[in-house]
N, C-alpha and C positions, 0 to 999 in steps of 0.2 A: 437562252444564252444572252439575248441583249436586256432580260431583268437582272440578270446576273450581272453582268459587264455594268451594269448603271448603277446596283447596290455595291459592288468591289471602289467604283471610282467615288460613289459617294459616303462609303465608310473611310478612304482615303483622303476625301478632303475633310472627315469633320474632326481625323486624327490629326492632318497637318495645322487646323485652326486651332483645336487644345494644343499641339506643341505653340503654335506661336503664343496663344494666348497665355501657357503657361512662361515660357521664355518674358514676354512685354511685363511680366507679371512679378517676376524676379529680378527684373533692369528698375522697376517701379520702384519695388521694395529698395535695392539697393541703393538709389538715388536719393529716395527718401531717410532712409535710415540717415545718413549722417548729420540732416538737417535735426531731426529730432532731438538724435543725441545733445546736438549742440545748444536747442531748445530747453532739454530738461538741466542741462549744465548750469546756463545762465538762471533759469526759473528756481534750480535748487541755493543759488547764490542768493535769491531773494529771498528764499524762504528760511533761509539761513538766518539771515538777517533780520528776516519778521518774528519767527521765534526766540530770539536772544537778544533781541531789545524790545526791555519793557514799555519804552513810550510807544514804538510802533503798533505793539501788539495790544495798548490799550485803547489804540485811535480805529476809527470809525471807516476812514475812507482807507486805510491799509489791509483791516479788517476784509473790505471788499473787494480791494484788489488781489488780497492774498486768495479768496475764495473765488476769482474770476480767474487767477494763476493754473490753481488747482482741477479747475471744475476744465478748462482750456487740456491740460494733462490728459486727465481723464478721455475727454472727448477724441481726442489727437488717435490714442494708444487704441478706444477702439476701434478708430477709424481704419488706422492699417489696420489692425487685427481682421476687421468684416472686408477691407479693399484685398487682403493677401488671401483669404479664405472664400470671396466671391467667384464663383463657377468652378473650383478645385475641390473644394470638399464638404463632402455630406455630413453635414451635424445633424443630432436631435430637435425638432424642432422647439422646444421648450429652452434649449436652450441657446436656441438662434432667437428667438423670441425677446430672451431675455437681454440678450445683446445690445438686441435691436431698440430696445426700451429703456435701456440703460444712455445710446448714443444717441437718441431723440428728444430724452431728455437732457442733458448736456447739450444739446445741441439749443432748445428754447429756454435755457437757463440762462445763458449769454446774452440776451439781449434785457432779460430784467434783471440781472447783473447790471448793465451797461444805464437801465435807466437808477437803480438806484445809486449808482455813483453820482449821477446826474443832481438827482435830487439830493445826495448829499452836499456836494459843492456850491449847488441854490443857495441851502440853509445856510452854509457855510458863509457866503456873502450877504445872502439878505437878510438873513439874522442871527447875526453874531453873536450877540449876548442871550439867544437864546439856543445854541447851538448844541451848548453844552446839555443843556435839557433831552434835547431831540434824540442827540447822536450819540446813545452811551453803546458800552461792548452787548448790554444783554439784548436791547432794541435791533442792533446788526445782526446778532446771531438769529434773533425773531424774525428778523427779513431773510437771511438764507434760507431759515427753514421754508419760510412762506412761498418764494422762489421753488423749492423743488418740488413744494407740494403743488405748486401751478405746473408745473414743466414734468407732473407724472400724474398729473388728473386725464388729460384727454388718453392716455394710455391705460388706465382705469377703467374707462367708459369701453377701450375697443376690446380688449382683453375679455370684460362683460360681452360683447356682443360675440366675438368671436369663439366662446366658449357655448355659447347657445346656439351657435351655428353648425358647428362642425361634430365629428362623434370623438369619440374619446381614443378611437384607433388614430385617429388622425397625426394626435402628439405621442403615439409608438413608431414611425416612421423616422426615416432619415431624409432630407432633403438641404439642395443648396440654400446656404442663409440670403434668401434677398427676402425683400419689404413686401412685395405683391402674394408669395404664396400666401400671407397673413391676408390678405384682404377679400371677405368674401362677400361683403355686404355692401351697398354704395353707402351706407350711411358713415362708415368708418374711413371712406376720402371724404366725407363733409364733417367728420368730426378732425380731422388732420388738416385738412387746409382752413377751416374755419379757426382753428387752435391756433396756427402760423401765422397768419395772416393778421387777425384779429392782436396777437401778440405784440406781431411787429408796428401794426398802425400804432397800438396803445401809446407804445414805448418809443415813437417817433414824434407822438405830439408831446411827450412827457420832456426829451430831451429838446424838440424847438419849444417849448415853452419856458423851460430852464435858461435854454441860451440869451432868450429875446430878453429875459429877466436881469438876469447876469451880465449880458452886453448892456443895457441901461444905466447900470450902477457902473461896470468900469468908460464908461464916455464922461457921467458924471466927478468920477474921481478923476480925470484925465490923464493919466500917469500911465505910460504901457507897460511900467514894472510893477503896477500894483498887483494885489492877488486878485482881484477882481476881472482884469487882463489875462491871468496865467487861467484860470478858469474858463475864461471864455476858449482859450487856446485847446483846453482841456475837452471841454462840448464838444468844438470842434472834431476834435478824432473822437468820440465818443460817436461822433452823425455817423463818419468816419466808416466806424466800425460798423454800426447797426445797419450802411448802405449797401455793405460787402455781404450783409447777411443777406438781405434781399435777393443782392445780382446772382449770390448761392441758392437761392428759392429756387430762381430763373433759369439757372442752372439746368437746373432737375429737369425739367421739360425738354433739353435738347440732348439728355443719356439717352430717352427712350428710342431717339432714332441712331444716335453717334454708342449706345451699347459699352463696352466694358473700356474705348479706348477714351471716350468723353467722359467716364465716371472716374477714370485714373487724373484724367487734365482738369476735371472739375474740382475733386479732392483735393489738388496738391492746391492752385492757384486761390478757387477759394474759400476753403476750408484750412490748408496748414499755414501758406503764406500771412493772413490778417492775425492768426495768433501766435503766429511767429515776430513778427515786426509788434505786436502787443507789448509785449514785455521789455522788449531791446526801447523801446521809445517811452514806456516808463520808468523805468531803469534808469535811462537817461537825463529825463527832465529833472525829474524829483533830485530835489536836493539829500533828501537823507540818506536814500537810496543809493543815487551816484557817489555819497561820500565815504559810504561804507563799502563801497565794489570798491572802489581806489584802496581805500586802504585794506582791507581783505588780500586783492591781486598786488600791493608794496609788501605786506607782512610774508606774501609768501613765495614771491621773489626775493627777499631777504632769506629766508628760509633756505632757498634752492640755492644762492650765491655763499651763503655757512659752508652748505654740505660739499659744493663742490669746491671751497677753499680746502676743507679738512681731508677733504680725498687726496686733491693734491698735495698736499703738507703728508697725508702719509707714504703716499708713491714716492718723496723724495726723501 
C-alpha cells in the first residue's frame, strides 16, 4: 500500500509538471509570437526593397545583409518550432535530426555572416579603388555558399559518426527532439564545441582587425561624418553582435541545471532579441534603406487616407 501510495503521488506530480510545463510553454509561445511577427513585417519591408531595386541588389554589402536577414528568419522559425515541440512531442528522429542541423547551422552561419561584412567595409575603406574588383555579386554569392558549407561540415562529420554508432532501429523510433539523444560518442562534443568555439575566435580576430584598420584611416581623415567613421560605427555592433553570440554559448551551460524554464529565457533574450534589434538598427542607419521605408510607409498612408476619403464621399 505505501508503494502504491508513493507511485499514485508521484504519477501526480509528473502530470501537474507536464500541465505546467505545457501551460509556461503556450504563455512562451504567445509572447513570442507577436515579436516575430513584427520581425518578419519589418525584414519583409527590406526585402522588398532589396529585390526591386536594382542598385541594391547589385551591391556587395546588401547582398550580405540581405543573406544574414534571411539566414536570421530561418534560424528564428526553427527555434520556436524545436522551443514549442521540446518535451511535448515525439517526432521521428530523422527528422528531429534534421531540424537540429538545419538550426546549427543557421546558427554558425551568423557569425561568418557577421565577419564577412566586416571584411567587406575593410576593402571598402582601405581599398577603394580596388573595391570594385573584390566585391562583385558572383564573389558574394561564392561566400554564402562557402559560409554554409562551413556551418554544415561539423554536422557532416557527426551524422558519419553517429550512423556508425548506432543500429538502424534506432531512426524507426519516436523520440523528444533535443540535441543529447544524437550524441553517443564524446568525439561528436569535441567536434561541436571545437566547431563553435574555433568559429567564433576566427571571426573575432577577423572583425578586431578590421576595426583597428578602419579606425586608422577615419582618425587620419578626421571628419566623424566620413564613411570611414560610419564604418567604424558599423564594426562596432558587428563586435556587438558576435559578443551576444558568445554570452548565447554561455548560455547553454546554465539550461542543463535551470532545464526548460532557462532554455525558454535563453532563447528569447539571446537568441530572438540580437536579431530582432539587427535589422530595426540597419534599417535605420543606412540611408537607402531608411529612405525607402519612409517612402514605402508615405505611399501607403496616402493609399489608406484615398480609400477612406472615398468611403466617405460614398456614405454621404
Amino acid at each position: 500500500m505505501n508503494l502504491t501510495g508513493t507511485f499514485n503521488n508521484g504519477s501526480q506530480i509528473s502530470d501537474y509538471s507536464e500541465r505546467v510545463m505545457y501551460i509556461l510553454t503556450l504563455i512562451f509561445f504567445i509572447l513570442t509570437l507577436p515579436c516575430f511577427c513584427f520581425f518578419l513585417y519589418f525584414i519583409s519591408i527590406i526585402l522588398i526593397i532589396y529585390f526591386t531595386t536594382p542598385r541594391v541588389r547589385e551591391t556587395s554589402r546588401y547582398i550580405l545583409f540581405a543573406h544574414m536577414l534571411v539566414n536570421d528568419v530561418l534560424y528564428l522559425f526553427l527555434g520556436l518550432l524545436l522551443s514549442f515541440a521540446y518535451g511535448l512531442f515525439y517526432i521521428p528522429p530523422p527528422v528531429c535530426y534534421f531540424l537540429l542541423t538545419l538550426t546549427t547551422a543557421t546558427f554558425r552561419v551568423t557569425p561568418y555572416n557577421l565577419a564577412a561584412m566586416a571584411l567587406e567595409r575593410y576593402l571598402a575603406i582601405c581599398f577603394p579603388l580596388r573595391y570594385a574588383m573584390f566585391c562583385t555579386v558572383k564573389r558574394s554569392y561564392s561566400v554564402i555558399t562557402a559560409m554554409w558549407f562551413l556551418g554544415l561540415l561539423p554536422n557532416a562529420a557527426d551524422l558519419a559518426i553517429l550512423s556508425a554508432s548506432v543500429e538502424r532501429s534506432y531512426f524507426s523510433q519516436r523520440l523528444l527532439c533535443k540535441q543529447e539523444w544524437f550524441i553517443v560518442k564524446p568525439m561528436q562534443e569535441t567536434i561541436r564545441s571545437f566547431s563553435l568555439l574555433g568559429s567564433l575566435f576566427m571571426v573575432a580576430l577577423i572583425i578586431l582587425y578590421t576595426y583597428i584598420k578602419v579606425m586608422l584611416i577615419a582618425r587620419k581623415s578626421g571628419s566623424s561624418s566620413s564613411s570611414a567613421s560610419k564604418a567604424v560605427r558599423t564594426l562596432m555592433l558587428h563586435a556587438f553582435q558576435l559578443f551576444l553570440s558568445i554570452v548565447s554559448l554561455l548560455s547553454i551551460v546554465t539550461e542543463f541545471y535551470g532545464g526548460m524554464y532557462l532554455v525558454m529565457f535563453n532563447f528569447v533574450v539571446f537568441m530572438c532579441l540580437p536579431r530582432l534589434l539587427s535589422p530595426l538598427i540597419y534599417g535605420i542607419r543606412d540611408e537607402v534603406f531608411s529612405k525607402c521605408i519612409r517612402k514605402m510607409h508615405s505611399t501607403i498612408y496616402d493609399k489608406t487616407v484615398q480609400k477612406i476619403l472615398i468611403f466617405e464621399n460614398k456614405k454621404k
